[in-house]
N, C-alpha and C positions, 0 to 999 in steps of 0.2 A: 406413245408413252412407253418409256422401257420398264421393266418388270424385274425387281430383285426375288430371288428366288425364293427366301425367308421373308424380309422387309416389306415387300410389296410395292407399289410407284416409288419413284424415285424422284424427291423434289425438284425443280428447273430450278435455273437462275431468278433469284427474285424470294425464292422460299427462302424460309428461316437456316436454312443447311448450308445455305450461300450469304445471307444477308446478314447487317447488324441485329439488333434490337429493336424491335416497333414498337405501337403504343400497342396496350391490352385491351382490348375491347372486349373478349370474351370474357377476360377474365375480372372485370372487374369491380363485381361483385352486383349484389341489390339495389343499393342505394344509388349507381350510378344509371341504372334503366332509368330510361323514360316510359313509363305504364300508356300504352296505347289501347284499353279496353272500358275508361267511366268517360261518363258525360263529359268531363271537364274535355278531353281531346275531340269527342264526337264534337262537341259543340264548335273549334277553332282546329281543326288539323293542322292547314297551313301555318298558322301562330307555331303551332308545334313544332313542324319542320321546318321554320326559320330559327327556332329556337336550338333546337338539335344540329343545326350547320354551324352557327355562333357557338357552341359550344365542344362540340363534337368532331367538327368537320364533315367529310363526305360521306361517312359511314359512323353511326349513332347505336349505342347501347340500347335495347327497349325490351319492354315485357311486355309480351302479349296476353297474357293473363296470367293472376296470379302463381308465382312461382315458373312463368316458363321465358324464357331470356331468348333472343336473337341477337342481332345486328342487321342495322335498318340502312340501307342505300340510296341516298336521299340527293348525289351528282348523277345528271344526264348521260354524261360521257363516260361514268362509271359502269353505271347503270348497265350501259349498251353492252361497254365491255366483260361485262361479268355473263349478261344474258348469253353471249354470243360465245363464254370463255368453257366450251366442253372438257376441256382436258384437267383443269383445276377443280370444276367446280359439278356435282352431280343432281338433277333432278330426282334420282329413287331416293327417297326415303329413309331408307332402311337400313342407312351406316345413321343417322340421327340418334345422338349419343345421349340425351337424355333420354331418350324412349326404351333404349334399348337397356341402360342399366337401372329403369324402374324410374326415374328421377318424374316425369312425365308418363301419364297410364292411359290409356284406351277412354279411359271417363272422361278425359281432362274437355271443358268447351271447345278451344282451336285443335284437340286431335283430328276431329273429320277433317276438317281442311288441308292436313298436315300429313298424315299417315299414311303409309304406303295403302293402294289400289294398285291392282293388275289391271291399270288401263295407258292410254298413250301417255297423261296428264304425268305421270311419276313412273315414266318407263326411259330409260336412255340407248343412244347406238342403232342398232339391227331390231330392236325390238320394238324402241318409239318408232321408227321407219315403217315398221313394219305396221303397226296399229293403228299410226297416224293416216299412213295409206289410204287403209281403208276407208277411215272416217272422211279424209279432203274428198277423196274419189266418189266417195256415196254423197257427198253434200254438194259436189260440182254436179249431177246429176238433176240437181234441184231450178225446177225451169221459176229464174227471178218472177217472171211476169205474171204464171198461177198461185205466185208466194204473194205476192204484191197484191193479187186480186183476193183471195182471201186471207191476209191479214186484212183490206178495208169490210167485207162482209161481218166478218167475227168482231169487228168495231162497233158496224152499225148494231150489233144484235147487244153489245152490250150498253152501247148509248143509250136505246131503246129500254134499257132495265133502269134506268135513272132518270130518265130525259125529262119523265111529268113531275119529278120532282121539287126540281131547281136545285137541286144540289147534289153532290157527290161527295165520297171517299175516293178519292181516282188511284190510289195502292189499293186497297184491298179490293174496287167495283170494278177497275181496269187495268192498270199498268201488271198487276200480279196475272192476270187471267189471260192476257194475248197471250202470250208465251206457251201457256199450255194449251191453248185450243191449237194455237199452230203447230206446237209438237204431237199434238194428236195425230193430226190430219198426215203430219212430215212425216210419222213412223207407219199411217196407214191402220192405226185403229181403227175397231169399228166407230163410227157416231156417237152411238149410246155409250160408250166409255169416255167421252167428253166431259161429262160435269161428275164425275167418280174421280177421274183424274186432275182435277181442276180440287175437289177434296183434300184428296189425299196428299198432293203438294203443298197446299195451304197448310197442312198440317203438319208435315214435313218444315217448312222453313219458321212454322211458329216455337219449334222448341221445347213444344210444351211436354205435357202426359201423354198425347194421343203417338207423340212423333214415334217409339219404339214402333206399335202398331203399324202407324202409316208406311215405315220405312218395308219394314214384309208387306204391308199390302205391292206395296210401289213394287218390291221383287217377285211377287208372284204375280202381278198385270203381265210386266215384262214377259216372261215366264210362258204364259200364258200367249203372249201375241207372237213370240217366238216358234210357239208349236204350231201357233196358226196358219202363219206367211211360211210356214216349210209344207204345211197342207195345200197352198194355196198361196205362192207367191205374189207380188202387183208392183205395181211403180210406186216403191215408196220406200224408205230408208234402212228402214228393218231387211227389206228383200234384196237392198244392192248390196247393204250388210254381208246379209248373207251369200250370198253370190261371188262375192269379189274374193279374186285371184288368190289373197294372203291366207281363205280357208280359216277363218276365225270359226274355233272352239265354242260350244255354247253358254260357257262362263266367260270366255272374252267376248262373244257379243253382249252381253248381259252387262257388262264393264264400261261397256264402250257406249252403248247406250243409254248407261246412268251418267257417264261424265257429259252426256250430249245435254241433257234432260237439267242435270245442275248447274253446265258451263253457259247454258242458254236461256234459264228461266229468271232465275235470279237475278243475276247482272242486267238480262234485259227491262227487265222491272225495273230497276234502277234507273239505267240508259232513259230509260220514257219518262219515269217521274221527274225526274234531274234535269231533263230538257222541257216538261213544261212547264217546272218550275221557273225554271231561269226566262223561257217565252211570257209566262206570269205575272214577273214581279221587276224583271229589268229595262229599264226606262231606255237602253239602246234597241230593244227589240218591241218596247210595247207601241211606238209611232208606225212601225211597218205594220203590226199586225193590225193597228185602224183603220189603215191605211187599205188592208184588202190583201195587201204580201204576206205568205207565212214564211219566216227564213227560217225555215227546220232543220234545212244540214247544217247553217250556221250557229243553228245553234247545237245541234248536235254535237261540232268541232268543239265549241267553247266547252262543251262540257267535258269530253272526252282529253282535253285539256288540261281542265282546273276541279274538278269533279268524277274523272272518271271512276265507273260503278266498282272496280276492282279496284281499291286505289293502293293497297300495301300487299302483296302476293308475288308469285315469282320465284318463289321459294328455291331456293339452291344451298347445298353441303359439300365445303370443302371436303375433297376426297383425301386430304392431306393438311398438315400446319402452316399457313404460308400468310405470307404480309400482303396488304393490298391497299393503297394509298395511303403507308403510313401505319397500317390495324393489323395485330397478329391476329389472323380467323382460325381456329384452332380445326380440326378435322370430325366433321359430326356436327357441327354447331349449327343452328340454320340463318341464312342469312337471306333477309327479303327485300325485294326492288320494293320502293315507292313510287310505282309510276304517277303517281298523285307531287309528290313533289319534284322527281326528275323534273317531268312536265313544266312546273310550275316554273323551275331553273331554269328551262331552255325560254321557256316564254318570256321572261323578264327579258330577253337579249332583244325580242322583237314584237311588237302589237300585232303582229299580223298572223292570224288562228283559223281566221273564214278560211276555208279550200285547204289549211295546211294541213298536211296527213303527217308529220315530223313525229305528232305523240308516240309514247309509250304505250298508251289505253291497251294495246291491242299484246302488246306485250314483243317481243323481238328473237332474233335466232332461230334455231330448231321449234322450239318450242312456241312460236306466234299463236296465235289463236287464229282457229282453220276455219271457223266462221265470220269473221268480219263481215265478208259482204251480204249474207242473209242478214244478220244482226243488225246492218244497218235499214235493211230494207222494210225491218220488221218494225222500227221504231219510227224512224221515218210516216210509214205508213199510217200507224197506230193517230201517231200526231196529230200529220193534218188533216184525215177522218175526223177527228176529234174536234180540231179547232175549224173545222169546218163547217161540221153540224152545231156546236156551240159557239159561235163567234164573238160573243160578248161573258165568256165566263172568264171568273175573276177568282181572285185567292180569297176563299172565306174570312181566313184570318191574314194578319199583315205577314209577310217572307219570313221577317226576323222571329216570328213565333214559331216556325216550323222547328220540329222536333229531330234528330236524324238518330238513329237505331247504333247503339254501341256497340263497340269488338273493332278488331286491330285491320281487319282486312277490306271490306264494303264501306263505300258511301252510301251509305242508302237511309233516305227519308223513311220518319216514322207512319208516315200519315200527309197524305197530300187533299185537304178539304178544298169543294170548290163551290161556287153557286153561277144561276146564270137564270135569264129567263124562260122558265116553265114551258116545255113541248110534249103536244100530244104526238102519240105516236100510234102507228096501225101497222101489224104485222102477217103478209099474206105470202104466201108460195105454195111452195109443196112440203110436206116434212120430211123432217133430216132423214127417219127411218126410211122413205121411199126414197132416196137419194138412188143412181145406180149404181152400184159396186160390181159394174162388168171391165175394169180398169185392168189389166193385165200386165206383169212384167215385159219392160222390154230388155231383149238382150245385146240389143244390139250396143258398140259404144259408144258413151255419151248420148243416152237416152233421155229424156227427161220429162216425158209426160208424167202429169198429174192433175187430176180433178180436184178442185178446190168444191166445196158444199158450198149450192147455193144461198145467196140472202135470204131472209124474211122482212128483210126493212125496206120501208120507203120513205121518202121523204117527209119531214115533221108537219104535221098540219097548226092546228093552231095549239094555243097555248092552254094552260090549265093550272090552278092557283097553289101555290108551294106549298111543300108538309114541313111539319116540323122536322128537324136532324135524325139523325136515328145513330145508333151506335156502331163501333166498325162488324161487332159480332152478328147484328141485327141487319147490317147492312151485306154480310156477308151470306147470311140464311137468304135472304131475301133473292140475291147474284146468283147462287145454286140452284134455289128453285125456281127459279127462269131460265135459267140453263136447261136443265131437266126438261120443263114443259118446251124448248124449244126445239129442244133433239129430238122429242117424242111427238115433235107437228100440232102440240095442242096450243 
C-alpha cells in the first residue's frame, strides 16, 4: 500500500476516488438497521438473514445494540473476500469511529467484544504474526490423545454430579464446565484451582453484579500462575507461553491467555449444547442414535454450519472510504461476517455438510481460529461421554421451547434441560490433591507431554428414584460443590 505523506493510504481502483456512487449503507441512518440484540432475532436468525439479503443484498445495515450501527456480511464469497482482504480492511480496533469520537463508550454491552485488546484477536501484520505465533506454536504442543483422555475423565466426574438424578441443566451442569476444567489442566494450574475457576467464569459470562469482581479475580489467578510457572516451569501452556522464541512481555502473556480462556470457553459451550441439541431433537440423527451409532462429528458439521457458536463476529474497519458490492463502507465503520448466514448461502447450493469443512464457523484468512482442532476434540469428546453414559436421555421439554440467549454475536442456548433414567454412581481413586505434579517442561521441539488427572468414575451401577427439578442457581451450587469435594479427594 502506498503511503501519501499528509493523506495517508491512498484508495485502489474500486474506492470512492475512482468509482461512481454506491448505495449508503453506513450512512443510512436508524431506521434502516436491522436490530440484532431482542428475542424477536434470537428466536429466527436465519428468517432475518433471508430477510436482510431480500432487502439489502450482500451487505445489510444492523444495530447491534442500542444506538451502535455496523454493516452485516451475510454472501459467502464475500464474506471470504473481505476475511482474506488485509489491505482494505483492518482487524485493530482503534481507527473505530464511533468509539473514538464518544458516539459508543467503554460501558456500552458489545464494547468487550468490540474494543481494542493487546492480544492476537485485534492485532494486524508483524504484530498478529508475531502473537499469533506463539499462541498456534504453544497449542500445537498440546498431545490430542491426553486432551481426549481427559476431556472424557472431567465428563465422567460431572455426569456423576447429576446421574441419581434423572435430570439435568446440561449449560450450566456441563457444556459451561468442560471448557474450564480443560483450560485448567491446558494452562497447568494447580487442581484445587479447578472449581474457583469454574466460579469465577460462570460469573464472568453471567453479566451480572459479581462480573466487575470476577473479571480481577480472573486477572489476578492468571497473575498469579504466571509467577508460578516462571518458578517452576512444566509441560503445559502457560510454560511454552512463556518460553517461545517471540519473548512475550508479561502483560502480553496475560492478553493472550485471556483471549485463549474466552476464545475457548464460551463458543465451546455452545459447540456442545448446539450439537446435543440438534442429536436431541432431530429425527435424521435420533434413528442412529437407537440404533447404537453416535454421529457426533456429523453432527458437529451440521451445526458448525447452520448454528455455529460464533455466528456474527469477524469484525473488520475499513481503513479508508471504499464501495464493496455495491455499499459505500465508510472508514471506522465496523463491518461483521455472518458466518452463520454466509454458511447458510453456501449450504443451500448443496445437502451435503457430513465431512464438509467448507464452513466459515472457524472463521478464515490471517486471522482463522488457531484452535479448531482441540475445539473439536473437546466437544466431540464431551458428547459421546455423555451420550454414552446416558443413552436414553431426552429433551425435558419439546426443541421448539428452547430459549436461545440474546445479543448480536453467539448462538448460544439459554438453558438445555434433560432427563433420562436415574444412576447410581460410586466414586473411587486417589484424590486430585495426591495427583503427581513431578511433570516437567520439555524443551525439546514439539514436545508434548502432559498428564491429564486421573478419573474418580466408574461405571453406573444401578438406578435410584428421580428428584424433583432444581433451579439453574441451585443446580449450579450444587456442580461447585462437587467439584470442590472432588479436587479435595473427599
Amino acid at each position: 500500500m502506498t503511503n501519501h505523506p499528509a493523506a495517508g493510504p491512498v484508495p485502489p481502483p474500486g474506492c470512492p476516488a475512482h468509482a461512481g456512487p454506491a448505495t449508503a449503507v453506513s450512512d443510512a441512518g436508524p431506521r434502516a438497521a436491522v436490530p440484532m440484540y431482542g428475542p424477536e432475532f434470537a428466536a429466527d436468525p436465519h428468517g432475518a438473514y433471508t430477510r436482510m439479503r431480500a432487502t439489502f443484498g450482500a451487505i445489510a445495515p444492523v444495530e447491534l445494540s442500542p444506538g451502535v450501527y455496523a454493516s452485516l456480511v451475510t454472501s459467502y464469497q464475500l464474506s471470504l473476500e473481505i476475511l482474506r482482504d488485509t489491505e482494505r480492511f483492518a482487524k485493530d480496533p482503534r481507527g473505530w469511529r464511533a468509539m473514538r469520537d464518544g458516539t459508543v463508550g467503554l460501558d456500552n454491552p458489545v464494547a468487550p467484544m468490540m474494543m481494542y485488546r493487546p492480544n492476537a484477536l485485534f492485532a494486524d501484520g508483524e504484530a498478529h504474526v508475531r502473537l499469533r505465533g506463539a499462541i498456534t506454536d504453544s497449542l500445537d504442543r498440546v498431545d490430542p490423545h491426553a486432551l481426549s483422555e481427559y476431556v472424557e475423565r472431567s465428563a465422567e466426574t460431572l455426569i456423576d454430579a447429576f446421574a441419581s438424578r434423572g435430570e439435568a441443566e446440561l449449560i450450566t451442569e456441563y457444556a459451561s464446565v468442560i471448557p474450564l476444567l480443560v483450560f485448567n489442566q491446558l494452562f497447568g494450574a494447580r487442581p484445587a484451582d479447578g472449581p474457583k475457576l469454574v466460579e469465577t467464569m460462570m460469573k464472568l459470562f453471567d453479566s451480572g453484579e459479581e462480573a466487575a469482581a470476577a473479571n480481577d479475580e480472573l486477572l489476578h489467578w492468571i497473575s498469579g500462575l504466571l509467577a508460578e510457572k516462571r518458578r517452576q516451569p512444566a509441560a503445559d501452556v502457560t510454560s511454552w507461553l512463556m518460553a517461545h522464541p517471540s519473548q512475550l512481555a508479561d502483560d502480553e502473556l496475560m492478553q493472550q491467555m485471556i483471549l485463549l480462556m474466552a476464545a475457548g470457553t464460551d463458543p465451546e459451550q455452545n459447540l456442545i449444547a448446539n450439537a446435543l441439541r440438534l442429536l436431541l431433537s432431530d429425527d435424521r440423527f435420533a434413528g442412529e442414535l437407537s440404533g447404537g451409532s453416535m454421529p457426533v462429528e456429523d453432527a458437529l458439521d451440521e451445526v458448525l454450519w447452520n448454528d455455529p457458536p460464533m455466528a456474527n463476529y469477524g469484525t473488520r474497519f475499513p481503513r479508508y472510504d471504499c464501495d464493496v458490492a455495491g455499499v459505500r463502507l465508510r472508514k471506522g465503520d465496523p463491518v461483521l461476517i455472518s458466518y452463520a448466514a454466509a454458511n447458510h448461502e453456501a449450504a443451500l447450493a448443496s445437502d451435503r455438510r457430513s465431512g464438509n469443512r467448507a464452513h466459515l464457523a472457524w472463521s478464515a484468512g490471517a486471522h482463522r481460529c488457531p484452535a479448531e482442532r482441540p475445539a473439536r476434540v473437546i466437544a466431540s469428546v464431551a458428547i459421546e461421554r455423555l451420550l454414552d453414559r446416558l443413552p436414553d436421555m431426552e429433551l425435558a421439554v419439546p426443541a421448539e421451547r428452547l430459549t436461545w440467549r440474546t445479543g448480536p454475536f453467539s448462538r448460544a442456548l439459554a438453558a438445555l434441560p434433560v432427563r433420562f433414567p436415574a444412576q447410581a454412581t460410586s466414586r473411587t481413586g486417589p484424590s486430585a490433591a495426591s495427583v503427581s505434579e513431578s511433570t516437567r517442561f520439555d524443551e525439546t521441539s514439539g514436545g508434548s507431554q502432559w498428564n491429564p488427572v486421573p478419573s474418580f468414575s466408574t461405571p453406573p451401577a444401578a438406578t435410584s428414584p428421580e428428584r424433583q427439578p432444581e433451579s439453574q442457581q441451585a443446580a449450579r451450587r450444587r456442580l461447585l460443590s462437587f467439584l470442590t469435594a472432588w479436587w479435595r479427594g473427599q
